[in-house]
C-alpha positions in Angstrom: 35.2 -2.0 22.4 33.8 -5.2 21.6 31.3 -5.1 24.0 30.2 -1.5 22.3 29.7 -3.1 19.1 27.6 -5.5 20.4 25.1 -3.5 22.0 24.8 -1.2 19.2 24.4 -4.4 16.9 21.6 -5.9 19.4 19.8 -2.3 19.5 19.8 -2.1 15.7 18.2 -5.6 15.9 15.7 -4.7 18.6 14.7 -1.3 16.3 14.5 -3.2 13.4 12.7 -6.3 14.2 9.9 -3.6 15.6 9.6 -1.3 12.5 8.9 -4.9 10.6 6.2 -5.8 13.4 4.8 -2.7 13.0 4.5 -2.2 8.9 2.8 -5.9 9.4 0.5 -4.6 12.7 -0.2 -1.7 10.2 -0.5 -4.0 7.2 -3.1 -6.1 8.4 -5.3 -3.2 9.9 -5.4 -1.4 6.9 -6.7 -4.8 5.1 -9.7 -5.3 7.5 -11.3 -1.7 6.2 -11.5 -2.8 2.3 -12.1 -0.4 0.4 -15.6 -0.5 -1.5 -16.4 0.8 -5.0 -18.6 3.6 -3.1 -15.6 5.5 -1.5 -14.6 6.8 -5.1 -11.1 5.8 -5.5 -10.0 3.4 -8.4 -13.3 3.4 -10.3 -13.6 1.8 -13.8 -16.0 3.6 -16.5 -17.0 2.6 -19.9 -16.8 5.5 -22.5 -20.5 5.3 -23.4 -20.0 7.0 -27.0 -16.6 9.1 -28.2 -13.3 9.3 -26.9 -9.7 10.7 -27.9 -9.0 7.7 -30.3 -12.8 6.9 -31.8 -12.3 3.4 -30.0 -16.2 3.3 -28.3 -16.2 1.1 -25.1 -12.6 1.9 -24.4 -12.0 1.1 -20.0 -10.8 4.0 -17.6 -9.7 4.4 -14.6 -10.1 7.7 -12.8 
């Protein structure tokens, strides 16, 4: 029995120890393709004139 639980404790180890050197693998792939303004995600805009609450220059991001 003890034996059982130790095996099952080193697996859960093993599987767990590789999930968190994978998410870091992944992690650091993901950060060598940056992401550049151009792409269209997380752009800022000035309001040029007008807006919801009359405040002119107010910052959005779409």
């Amino acid at each position: 029995m003890e034996q059982a639980k130790r095996r099952i404790r080193i697996c859960l180890i093993c599987v767990v120890t590789a999930a968190v050197l994978l998410g870091l693998l992944y992690y650091v792939m993901s950060q060598r393709h940056s992401v550049s303004e151009e792409n269209g995600t997380l752009v800022s805009s000035r309001m040029a004139e007008g807006g919801n609450d009359g405040d002119n220059g107010s910052d959005f991001i779409y």
